[in-house]
KOLLODO-856717 format. One record per residue (C-alpha): residue in one letter; x, y, z. Coordinates in Angstrom, 1 decimal, padded with zeros to 4 digits. Example, Ala and Ser with C-alpha at 12.3 -4.5 7.8 and 13.67 -1.06 7.14 Angstrom:
2
<node resn="a" px="012.3" py="-004.5" pz="007.8"/>
<node resn="s" px="013.7" py="-001.1" pz="007.1"/>
REM end
This chain:
390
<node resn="x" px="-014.1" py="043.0" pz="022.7"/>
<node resn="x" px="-015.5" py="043.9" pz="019.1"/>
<node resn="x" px="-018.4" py="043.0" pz="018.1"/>
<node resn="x" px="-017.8" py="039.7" pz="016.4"/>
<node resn="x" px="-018.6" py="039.5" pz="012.6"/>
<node resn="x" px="-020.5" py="043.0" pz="013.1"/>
<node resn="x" px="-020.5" py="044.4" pz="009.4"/>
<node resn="x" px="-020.9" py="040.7" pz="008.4"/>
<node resn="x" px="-024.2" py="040.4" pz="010.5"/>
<node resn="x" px="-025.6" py="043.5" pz="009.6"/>
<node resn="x" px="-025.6" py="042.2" pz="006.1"/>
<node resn="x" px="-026.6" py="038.9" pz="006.4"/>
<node resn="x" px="-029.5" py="040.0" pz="008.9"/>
<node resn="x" px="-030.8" py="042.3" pz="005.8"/>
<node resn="x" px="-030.8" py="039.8" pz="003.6"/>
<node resn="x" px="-032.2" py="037.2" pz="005.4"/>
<node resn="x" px="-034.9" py="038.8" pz="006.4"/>
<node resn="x" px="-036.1" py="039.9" pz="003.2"/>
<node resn="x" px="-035.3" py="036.0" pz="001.7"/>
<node resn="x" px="-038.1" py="034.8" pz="004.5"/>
<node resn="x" px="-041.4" py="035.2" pz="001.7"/>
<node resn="x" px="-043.4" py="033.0" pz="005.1"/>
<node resn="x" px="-042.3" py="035.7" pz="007.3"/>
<node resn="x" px="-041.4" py="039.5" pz="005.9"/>
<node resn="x" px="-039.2" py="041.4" pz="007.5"/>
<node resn="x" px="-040.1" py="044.7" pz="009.3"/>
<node resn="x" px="-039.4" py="047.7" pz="007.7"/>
<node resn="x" px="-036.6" py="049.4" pz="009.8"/>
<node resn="x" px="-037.6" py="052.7" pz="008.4"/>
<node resn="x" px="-041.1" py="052.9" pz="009.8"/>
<node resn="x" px="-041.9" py="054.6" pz="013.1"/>
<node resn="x" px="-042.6" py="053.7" pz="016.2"/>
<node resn="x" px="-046.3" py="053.4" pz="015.5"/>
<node resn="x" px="-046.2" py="050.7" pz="013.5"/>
<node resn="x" px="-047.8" py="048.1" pz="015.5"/>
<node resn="x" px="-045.5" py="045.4" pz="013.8"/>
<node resn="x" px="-042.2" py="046.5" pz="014.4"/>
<node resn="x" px="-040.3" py="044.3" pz="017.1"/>
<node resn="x" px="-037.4" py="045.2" pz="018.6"/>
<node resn="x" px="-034.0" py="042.8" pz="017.5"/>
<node resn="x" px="-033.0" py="040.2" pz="020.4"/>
<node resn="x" px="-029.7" py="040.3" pz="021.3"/>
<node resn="x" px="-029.3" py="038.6" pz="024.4"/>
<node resn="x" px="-029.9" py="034.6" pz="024.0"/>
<node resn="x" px="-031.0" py="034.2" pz="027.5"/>
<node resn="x" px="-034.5" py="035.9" pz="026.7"/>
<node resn="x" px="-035.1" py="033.0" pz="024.3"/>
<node resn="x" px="-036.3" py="029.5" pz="025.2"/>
<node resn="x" px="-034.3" py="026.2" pz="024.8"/>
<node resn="x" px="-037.2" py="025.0" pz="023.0"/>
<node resn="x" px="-040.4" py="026.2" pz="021.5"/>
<node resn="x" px="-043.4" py="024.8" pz="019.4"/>
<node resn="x" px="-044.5" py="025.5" pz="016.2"/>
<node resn="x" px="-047.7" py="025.8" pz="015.2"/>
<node resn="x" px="-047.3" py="023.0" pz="011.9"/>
<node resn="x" px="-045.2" py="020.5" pz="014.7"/>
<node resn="x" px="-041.8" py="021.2" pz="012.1"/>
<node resn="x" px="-038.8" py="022.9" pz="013.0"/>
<node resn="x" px="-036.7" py="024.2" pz="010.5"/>
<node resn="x" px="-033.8" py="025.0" pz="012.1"/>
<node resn="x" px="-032.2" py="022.2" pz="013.8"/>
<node resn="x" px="-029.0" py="021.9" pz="016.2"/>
<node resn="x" px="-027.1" py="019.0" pz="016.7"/>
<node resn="x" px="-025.2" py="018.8" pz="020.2"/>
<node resn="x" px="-021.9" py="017.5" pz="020.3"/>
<node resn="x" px="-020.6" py="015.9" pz="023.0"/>
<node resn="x" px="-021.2" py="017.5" pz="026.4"/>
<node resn="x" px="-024.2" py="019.1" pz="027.7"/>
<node resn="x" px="-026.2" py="021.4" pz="025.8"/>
<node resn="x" px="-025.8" py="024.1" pz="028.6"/>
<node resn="x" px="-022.4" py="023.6" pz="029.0"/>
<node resn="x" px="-021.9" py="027.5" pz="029.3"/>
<node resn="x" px="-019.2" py="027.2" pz="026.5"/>
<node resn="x" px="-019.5" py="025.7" pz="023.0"/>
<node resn="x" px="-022.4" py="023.9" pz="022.7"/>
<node resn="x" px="-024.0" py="026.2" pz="024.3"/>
<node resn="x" px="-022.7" py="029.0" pz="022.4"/>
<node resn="x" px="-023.4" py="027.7" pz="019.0"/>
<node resn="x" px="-027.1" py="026.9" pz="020.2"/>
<node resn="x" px="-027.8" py="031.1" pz="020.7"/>
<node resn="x" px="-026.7" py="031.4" pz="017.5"/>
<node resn="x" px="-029.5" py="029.1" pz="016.4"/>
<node resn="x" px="-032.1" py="030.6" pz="018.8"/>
<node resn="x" px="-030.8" py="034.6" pz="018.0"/>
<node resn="x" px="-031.7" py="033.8" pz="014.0"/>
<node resn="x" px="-034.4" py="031.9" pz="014.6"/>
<node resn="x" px="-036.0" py="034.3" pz="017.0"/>
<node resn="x" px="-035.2" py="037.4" pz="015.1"/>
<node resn="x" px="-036.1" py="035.9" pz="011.8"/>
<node resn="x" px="-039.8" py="034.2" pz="013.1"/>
<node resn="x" px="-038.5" py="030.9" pz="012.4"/>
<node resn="x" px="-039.0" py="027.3" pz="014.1"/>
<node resn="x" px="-036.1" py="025.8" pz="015.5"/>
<node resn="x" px="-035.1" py="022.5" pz="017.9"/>
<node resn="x" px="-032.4" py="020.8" pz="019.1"/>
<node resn="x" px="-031.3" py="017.4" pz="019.2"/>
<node resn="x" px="-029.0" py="015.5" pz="021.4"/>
<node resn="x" px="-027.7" py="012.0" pz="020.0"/>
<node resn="x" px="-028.2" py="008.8" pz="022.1"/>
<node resn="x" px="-025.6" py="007.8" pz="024.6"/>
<node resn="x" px="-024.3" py="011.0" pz="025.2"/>
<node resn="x" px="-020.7" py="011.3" pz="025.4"/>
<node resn="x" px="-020.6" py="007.7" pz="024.2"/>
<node resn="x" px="-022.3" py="008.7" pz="021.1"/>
<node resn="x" px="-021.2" py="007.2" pz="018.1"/>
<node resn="x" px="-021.5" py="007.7" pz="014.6"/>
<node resn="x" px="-025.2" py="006.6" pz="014.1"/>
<node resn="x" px="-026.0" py="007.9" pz="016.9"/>
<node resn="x" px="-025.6" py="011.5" pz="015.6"/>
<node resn="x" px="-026.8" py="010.2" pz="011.9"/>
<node resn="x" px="-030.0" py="009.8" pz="014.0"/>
<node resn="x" px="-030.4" py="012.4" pz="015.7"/>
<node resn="x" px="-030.1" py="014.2" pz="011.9"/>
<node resn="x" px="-032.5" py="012.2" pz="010.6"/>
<node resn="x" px="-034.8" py="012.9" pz="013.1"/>
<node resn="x" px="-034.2" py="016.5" pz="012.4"/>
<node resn="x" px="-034.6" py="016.3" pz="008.5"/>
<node resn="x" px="-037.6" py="014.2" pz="009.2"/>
<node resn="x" px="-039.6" py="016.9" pz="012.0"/>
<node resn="x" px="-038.9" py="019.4" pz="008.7"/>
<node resn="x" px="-035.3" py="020.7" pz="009.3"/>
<node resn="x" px="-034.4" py="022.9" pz="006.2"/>
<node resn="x" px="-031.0" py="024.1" pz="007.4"/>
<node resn="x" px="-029.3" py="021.6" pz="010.2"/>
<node resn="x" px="-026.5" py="023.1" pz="012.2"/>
<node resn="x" px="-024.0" py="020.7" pz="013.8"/>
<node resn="x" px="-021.5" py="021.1" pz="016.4"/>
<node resn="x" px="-017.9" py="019.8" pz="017.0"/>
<node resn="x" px="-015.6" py="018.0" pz="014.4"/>
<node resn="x" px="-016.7" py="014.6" pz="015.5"/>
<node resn="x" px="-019.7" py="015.1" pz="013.4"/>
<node resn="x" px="-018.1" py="014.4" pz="010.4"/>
<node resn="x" px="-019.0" py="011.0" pz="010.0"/>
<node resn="x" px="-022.3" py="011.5" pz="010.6"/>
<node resn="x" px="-022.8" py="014.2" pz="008.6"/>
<node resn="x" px="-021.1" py="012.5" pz="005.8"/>
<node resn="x" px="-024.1" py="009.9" pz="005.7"/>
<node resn="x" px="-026.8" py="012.4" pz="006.4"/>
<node resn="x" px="-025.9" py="015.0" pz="003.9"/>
<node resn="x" px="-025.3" py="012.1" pz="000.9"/>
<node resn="x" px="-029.0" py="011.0" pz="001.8"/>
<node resn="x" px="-031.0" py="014.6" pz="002.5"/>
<node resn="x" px="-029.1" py="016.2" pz="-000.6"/>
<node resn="x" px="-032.1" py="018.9" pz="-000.4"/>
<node resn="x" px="-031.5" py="019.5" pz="003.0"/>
<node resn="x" px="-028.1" py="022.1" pz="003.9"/>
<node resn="x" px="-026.1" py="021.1" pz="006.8"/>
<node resn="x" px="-023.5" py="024.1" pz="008.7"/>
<node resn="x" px="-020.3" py="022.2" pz="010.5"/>
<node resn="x" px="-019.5" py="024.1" pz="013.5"/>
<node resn="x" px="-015.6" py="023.9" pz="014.2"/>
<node resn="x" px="-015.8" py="022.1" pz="010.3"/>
<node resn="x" px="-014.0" py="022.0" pz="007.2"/>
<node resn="x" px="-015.4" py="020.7" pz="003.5"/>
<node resn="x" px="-016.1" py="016.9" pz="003.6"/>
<node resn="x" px="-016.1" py="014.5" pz="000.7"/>
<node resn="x" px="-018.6" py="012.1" pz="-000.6"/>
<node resn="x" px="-016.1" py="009.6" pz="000.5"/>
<node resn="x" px="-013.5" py="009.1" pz="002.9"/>
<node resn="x" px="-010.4" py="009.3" pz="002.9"/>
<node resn="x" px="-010.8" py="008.4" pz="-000.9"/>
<node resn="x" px="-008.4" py="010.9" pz="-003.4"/>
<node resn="x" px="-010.6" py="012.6" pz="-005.9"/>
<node resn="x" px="-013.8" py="012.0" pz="-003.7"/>
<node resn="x" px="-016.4" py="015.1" pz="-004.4"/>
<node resn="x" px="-016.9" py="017.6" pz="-001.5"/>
<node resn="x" px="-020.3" py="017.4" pz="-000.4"/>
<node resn="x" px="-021.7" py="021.1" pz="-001.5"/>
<node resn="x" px="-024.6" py="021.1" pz="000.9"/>
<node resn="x" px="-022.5" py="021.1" pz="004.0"/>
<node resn="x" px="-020.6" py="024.6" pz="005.1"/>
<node resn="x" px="-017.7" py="024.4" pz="006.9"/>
<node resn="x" px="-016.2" py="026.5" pz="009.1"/>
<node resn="x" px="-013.3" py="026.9" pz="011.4"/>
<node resn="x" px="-011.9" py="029.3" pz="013.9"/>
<node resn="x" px="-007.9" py="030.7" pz="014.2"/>
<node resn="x" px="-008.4" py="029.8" pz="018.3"/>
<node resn="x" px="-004.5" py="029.8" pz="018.1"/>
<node resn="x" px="-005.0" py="033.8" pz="018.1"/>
<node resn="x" px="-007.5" py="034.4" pz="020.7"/>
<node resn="x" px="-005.2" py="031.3" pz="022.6"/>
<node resn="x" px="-001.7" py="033.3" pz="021.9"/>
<node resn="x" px="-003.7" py="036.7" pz="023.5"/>
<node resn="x" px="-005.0" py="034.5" pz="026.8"/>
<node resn="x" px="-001.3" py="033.3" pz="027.3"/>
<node resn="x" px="000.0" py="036.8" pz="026.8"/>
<node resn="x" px="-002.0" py="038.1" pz="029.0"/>
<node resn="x" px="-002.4" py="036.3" pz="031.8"/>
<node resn="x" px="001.9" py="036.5" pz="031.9"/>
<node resn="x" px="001.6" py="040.0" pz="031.6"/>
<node resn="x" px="-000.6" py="040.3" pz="035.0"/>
<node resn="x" px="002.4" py="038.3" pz="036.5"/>
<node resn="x" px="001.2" py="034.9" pz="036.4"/>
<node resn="x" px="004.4" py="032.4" pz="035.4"/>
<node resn="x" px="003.3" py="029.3" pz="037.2"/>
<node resn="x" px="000.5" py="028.0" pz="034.0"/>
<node resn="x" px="-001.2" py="025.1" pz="033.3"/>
<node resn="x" px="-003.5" py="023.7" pz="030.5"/>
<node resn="x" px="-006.1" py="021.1" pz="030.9"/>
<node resn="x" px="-007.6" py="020.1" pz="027.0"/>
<node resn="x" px="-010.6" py="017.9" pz="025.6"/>
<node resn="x" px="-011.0" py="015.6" pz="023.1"/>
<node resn="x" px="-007.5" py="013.5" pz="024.3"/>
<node resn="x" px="-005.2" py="015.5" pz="022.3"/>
<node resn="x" px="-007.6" py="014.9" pz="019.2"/>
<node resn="x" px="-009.8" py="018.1" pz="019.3"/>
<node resn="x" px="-007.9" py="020.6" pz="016.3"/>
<node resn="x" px="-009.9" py="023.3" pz="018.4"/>
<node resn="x" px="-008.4" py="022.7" pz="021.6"/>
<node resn="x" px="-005.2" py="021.5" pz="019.6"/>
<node resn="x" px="-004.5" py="025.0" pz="018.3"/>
<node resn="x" px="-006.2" py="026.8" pz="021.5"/>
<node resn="x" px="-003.3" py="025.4" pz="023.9"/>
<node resn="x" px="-000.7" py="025.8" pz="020.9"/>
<node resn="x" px="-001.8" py="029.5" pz="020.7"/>
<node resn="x" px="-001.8" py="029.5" pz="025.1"/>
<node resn="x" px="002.2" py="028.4" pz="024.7"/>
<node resn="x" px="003.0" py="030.6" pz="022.5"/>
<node resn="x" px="001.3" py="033.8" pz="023.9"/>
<node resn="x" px="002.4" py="033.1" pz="027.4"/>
<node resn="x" px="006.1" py="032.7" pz="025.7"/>
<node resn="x" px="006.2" py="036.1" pz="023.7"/>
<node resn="x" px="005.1" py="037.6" pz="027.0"/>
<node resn="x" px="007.8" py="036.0" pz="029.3"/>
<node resn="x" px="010.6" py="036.9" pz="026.8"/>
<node resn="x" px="009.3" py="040.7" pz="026.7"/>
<node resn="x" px="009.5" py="040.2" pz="030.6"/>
<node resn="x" px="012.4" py="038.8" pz="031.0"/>
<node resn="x" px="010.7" py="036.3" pz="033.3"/>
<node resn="x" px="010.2" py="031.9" pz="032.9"/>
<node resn="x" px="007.1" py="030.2" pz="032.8"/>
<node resn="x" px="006.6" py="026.8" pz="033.7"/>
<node resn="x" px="003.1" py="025.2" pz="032.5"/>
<node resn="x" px="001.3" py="022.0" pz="033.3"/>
<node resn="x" px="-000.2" py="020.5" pz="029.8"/>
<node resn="x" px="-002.6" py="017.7" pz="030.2"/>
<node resn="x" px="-005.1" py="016.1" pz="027.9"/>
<node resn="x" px="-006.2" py="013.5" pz="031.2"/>
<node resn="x" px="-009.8" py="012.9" pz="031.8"/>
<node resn="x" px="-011.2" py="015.8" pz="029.1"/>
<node resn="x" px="-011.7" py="013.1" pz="026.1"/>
<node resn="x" px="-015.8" py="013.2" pz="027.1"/>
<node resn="x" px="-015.4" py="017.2" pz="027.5"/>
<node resn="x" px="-017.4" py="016.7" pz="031.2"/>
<node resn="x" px="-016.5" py="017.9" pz="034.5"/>
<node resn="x" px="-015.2" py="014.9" pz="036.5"/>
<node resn="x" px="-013.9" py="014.4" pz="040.0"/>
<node resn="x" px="-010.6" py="013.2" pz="038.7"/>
<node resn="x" px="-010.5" py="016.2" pz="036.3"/>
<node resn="x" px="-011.0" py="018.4" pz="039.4"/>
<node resn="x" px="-008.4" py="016.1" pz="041.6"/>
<node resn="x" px="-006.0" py="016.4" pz="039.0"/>
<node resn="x" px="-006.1" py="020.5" pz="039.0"/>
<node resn="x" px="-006.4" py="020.8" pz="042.5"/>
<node resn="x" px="-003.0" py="019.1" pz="043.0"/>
<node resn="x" px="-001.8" py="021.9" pz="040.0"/>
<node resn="x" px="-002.9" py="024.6" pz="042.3"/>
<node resn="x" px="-001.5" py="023.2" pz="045.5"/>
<node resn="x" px="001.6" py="022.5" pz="043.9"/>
<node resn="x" px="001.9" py="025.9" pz="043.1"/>
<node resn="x" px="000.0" py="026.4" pz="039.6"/>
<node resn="x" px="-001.3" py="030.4" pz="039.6"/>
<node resn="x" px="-003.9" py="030.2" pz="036.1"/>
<node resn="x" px="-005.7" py="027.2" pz="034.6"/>
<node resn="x" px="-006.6" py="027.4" pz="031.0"/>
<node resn="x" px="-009.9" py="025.5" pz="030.9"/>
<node resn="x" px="-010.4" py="024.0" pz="027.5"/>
<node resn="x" px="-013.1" py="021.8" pz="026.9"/>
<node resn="x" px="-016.9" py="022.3" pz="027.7"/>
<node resn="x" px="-018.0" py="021.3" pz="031.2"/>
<node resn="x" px="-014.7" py="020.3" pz="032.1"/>
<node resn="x" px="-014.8" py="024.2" pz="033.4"/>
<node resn="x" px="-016.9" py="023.3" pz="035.9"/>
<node resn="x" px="-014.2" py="021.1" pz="037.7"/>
<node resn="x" px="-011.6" py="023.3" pz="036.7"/>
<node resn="x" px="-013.3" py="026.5" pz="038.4"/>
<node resn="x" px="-014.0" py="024.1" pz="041.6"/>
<node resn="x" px="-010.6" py="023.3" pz="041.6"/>
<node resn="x" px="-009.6" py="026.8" pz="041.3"/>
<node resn="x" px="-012.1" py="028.5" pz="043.9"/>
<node resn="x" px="-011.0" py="026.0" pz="046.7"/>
<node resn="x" px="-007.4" py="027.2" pz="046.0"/>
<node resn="x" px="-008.0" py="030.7" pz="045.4"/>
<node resn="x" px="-006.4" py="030.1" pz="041.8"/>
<node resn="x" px="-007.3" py="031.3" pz="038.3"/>
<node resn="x" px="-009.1" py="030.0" pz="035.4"/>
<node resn="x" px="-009.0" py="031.5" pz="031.5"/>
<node resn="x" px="-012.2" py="030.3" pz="030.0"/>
<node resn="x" px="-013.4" py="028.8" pz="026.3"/>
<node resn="x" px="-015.2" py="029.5" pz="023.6"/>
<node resn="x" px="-017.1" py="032.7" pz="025.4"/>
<node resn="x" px="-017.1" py="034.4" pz="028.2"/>
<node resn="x" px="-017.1" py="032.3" pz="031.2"/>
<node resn="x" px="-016.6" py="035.4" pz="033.5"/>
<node resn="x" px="-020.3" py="035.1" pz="034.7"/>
<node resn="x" px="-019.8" py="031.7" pz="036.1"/>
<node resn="x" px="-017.0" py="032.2" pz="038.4"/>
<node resn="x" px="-015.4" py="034.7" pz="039.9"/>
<node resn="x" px="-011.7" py="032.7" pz="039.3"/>
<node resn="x" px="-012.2" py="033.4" pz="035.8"/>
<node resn="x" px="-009.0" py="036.1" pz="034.8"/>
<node resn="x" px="-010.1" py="035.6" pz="031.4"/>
<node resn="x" px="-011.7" py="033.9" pz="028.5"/>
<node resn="x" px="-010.5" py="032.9" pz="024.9"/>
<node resn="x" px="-013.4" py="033.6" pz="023.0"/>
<node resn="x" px="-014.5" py="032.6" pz="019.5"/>
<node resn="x" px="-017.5" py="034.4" pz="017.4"/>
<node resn="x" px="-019.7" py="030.7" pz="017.8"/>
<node resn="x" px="-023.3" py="032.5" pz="017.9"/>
<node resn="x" px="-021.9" py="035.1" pz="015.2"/>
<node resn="x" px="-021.0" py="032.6" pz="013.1"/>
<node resn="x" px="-024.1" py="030.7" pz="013.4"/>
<node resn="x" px="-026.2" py="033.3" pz="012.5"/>
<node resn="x" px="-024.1" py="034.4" pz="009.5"/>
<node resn="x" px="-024.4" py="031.2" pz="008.0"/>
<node resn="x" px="-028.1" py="031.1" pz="008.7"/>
<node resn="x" px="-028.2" py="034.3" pz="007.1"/>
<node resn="x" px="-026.6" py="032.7" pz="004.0"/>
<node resn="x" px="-029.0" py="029.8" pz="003.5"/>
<node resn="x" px="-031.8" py="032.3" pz="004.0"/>
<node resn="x" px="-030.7" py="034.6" pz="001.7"/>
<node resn="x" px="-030.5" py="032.1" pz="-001.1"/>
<node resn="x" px="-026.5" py="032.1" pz="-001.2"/>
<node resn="x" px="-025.5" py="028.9" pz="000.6"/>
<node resn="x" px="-024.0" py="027.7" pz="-002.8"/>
<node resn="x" px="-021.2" py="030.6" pz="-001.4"/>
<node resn="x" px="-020.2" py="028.6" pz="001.4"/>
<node resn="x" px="-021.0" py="024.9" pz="001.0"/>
<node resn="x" px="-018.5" py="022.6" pz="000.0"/>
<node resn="x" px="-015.7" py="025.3" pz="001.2"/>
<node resn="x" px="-013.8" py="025.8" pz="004.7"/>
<node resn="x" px="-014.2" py="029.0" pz="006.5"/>
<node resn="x" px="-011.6" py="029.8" pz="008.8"/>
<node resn="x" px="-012.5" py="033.0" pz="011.0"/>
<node resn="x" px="-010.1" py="034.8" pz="013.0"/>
<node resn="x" px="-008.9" py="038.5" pz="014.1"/>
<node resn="x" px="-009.4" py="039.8" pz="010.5"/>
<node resn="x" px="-012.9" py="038.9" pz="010.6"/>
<node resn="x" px="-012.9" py="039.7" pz="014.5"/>
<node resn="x" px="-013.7" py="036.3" pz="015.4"/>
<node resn="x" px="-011.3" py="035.8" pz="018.2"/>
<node resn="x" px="-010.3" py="037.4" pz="020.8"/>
<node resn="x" px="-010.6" py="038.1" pz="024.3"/>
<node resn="x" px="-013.8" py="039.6" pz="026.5"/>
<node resn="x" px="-013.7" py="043.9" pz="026.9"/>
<node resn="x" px="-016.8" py="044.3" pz="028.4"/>
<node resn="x" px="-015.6" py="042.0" pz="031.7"/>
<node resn="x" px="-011.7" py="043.3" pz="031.5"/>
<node resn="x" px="-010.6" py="042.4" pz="035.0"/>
<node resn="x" px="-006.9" py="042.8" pz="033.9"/>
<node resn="x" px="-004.8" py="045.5" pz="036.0"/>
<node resn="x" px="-001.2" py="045.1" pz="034.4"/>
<node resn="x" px="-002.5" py="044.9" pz="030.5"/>
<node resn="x" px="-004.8" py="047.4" pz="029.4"/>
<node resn="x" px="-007.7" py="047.3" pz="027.0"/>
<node resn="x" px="-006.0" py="049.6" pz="024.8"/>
<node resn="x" px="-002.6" py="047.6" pz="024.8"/>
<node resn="x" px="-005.2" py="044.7" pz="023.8"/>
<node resn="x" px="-006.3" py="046.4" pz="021.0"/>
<node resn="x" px="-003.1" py="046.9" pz="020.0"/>
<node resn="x" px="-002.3" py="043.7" pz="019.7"/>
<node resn="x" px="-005.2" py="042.3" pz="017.8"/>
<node resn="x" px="-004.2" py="045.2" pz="015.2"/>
<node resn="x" px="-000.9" py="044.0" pz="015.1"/>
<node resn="x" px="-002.3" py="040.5" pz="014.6"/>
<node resn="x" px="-004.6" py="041.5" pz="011.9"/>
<node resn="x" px="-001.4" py="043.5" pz="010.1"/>
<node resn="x" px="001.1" py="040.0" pz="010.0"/>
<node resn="x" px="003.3" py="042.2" pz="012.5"/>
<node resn="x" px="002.3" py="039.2" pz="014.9"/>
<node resn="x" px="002.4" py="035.8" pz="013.1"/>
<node resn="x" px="000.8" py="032.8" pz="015.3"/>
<node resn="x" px="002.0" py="029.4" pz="014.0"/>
<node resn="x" px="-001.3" py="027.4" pz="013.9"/>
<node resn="x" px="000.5" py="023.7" pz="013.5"/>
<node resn="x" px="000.0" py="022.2" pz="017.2"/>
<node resn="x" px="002.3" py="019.4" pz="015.5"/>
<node resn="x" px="005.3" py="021.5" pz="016.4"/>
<node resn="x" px="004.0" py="021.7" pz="020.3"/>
<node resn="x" px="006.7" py="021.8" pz="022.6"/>
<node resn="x" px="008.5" py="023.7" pz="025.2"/>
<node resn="x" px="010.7" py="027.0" pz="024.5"/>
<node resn="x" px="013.4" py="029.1" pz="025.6"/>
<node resn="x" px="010.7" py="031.0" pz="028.0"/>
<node resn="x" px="007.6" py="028.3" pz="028.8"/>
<node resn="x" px="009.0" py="024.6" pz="030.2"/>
<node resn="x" px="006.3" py="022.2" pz="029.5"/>
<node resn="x" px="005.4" py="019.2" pz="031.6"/>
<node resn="x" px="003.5" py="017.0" pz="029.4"/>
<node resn="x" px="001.1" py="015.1" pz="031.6"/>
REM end
């Protein structure tokens, strides 16, 4: 897969590094001698959870949403973007997790804010739409304070109040996961698989997951009317409103793959956990979320991946940089144009579709010769995908 956001990284990680006055960048023209040259991290695995600064404030701060923070998918995800900035850049950083876990309400995340603004947060990054209310209240009180909303969109000074102003200190942005969805159900149709199912958190009330298994139908339809071949699909929204792996979650896909299901789509956190149990004990398939889940079991044919830690980092790399005033109180929605979406390269298991058909595709996508309807309003089944609405 591309490199997500590559020519917009390799700007903002430039400028951001040369907007740090308490911590200069290194000159990437000087040779090897120099004894202060470090090497970039890539790879968020070589960085710590959490670290400790000398002063006891973090300026970078994470919010979880709901799920674990190691849910090897969004939270998770968004998190590297924190540490890979933070890391690269000499910066403090922390994250918080609100009270009551999946149960957490609104306060609950307006604390788990506060706390951040209070331990010295300049720059608070906050994952999963259900924020909104929360950051709402935090951003009104810590005007001084910028806030990035992770699967966000612009929020007002009030709600649902016409004419309300839109917050300017809080950025916004979105993902097209109908693309990278449409390319999942494609694909896994084009290996052969007809017998589908989706399992989705958040209750039906998630956008992301909304427009991922929107995307999903309509992929795996395009691909069945090229073949000439019917799909049937489970589509279920049962036991993921918490996004955790549950027995009844796993229960539920197990009698999918007994019944004769081939390819689970997987969309929503930790619920991959049960889903890939399920999965592994029927010698079934899972499509991943959010990044590649390939690493974490072997039943995964694929993943529908969104630029989270790119993303991240670019909008670190604003703030730094001195041009947050670009991209707060706006929406930015990132899809194959910005190459955002899409599907893993590097782990291409696929025999029957080829990387280079792939690319293909995503072109096509990025030219309008593929349109992808992104209203999940208009769900429903087609003349090539029956769904069963569970």
């Amino acid at each position: 897969m591309k490199k997500f956001l590559a020519m917009l990284l390799a700007v903002v990680m430039v400028l951001s590094m040369a907007a740090c006055s308490k911590q200069p960048a290194k000159d990437p023209n000087k040779g090897s001698d120099d004894p202060n040259k470090t090497e970039t991290i890539t790879n968020p695995d070589q960085i710590n959870d959490e670290m400790t600064s000398e002063d006891g404030k973090y300026e970078i701060a994470f919010i979880t949403d709901v799920g674990q923070l190691k849910d090897k998918s969004f939270n998770q995800g968004t998190y590297d973007g924190v540490k890979l900035y933070a890391a690269n850049n000499k910066l403090s950083y922390k994250y918080y997790q609100p009270a009551n876990k999946d149960q957490a309400t609104d306060d609950d995340r307006y604390e788990a804010m506060k706390a951040a603004v209070e331990n010295g947060a300049k720059v608070v990054v906050c994952a999963g739409f259900m924020q909104e209310g929360a950051l709402r209240m935090a951003a009104k009180e810590f005007p001084n304070v910028s806030f990035v909303f992770v699967d966000g969109y612009p929020i007002t000074e009030e709600a649902d109040v016409d004419g309300s102003p839109v917050l300017k200190n809080v950025a916004g942005i979105a993902f097209k996961e109908e693309q990278c969805g449409y390319l999942a159900g494609y694909a896994v149709v084009k290996e052969g698989f007809t017998k589908l199912g989706f399992t989705g958190g958040g209750g039906g009330t998630n956008p992301a997951c909304c427009r991922y298994g929107y995307g999903f139908v309509q992929g795996a339809d395009a691909a069945a009317k090229e073949l000439g071949v019917k799909v049937d699909m489970n589509y279920s929204w049962q036991y993921g409103a918490s996004f955790s792996a549950s027995p009844e979650l796993q229960t539920m896909v197990s009698g999918w793959y007994e019944a004769g299901t081939e390819v689970v789509f997987a969309c929503g956190g930790s619920m991959f956990a049960s889903v890939a149990a399920a999965a592994g004990a029927a010698d079934g398939k899972v499509v991943g979320v959010d990044v590649d889940q390939s690493t974490e079991s072997d039943t995964v044919i694929t993943s529908a991946m969104k630029g989270l830690a790119d993303s991240v980092q670019w909008a670190l790399g604003k703030f730094y940089s001195n041009e947050f005033a670009s991209i707060g109180g706006v929406g930015t929605s990132l899809g194959a144009n910005e190459n955002a979406v899409g599907l893993p390269t590097a782990t291409w298991s696929l025999t029957k579709w080829t990387v280079d058909e792939y690319n293909t595709m995503l072109k096509d996508i990025v030219d309008g010769k593929i349109t992808i309807d992104s209203d999940y309003n208009n769900l429903k089944s087609t003349d090539n995908v029956t769904l069963n609405i569970i």
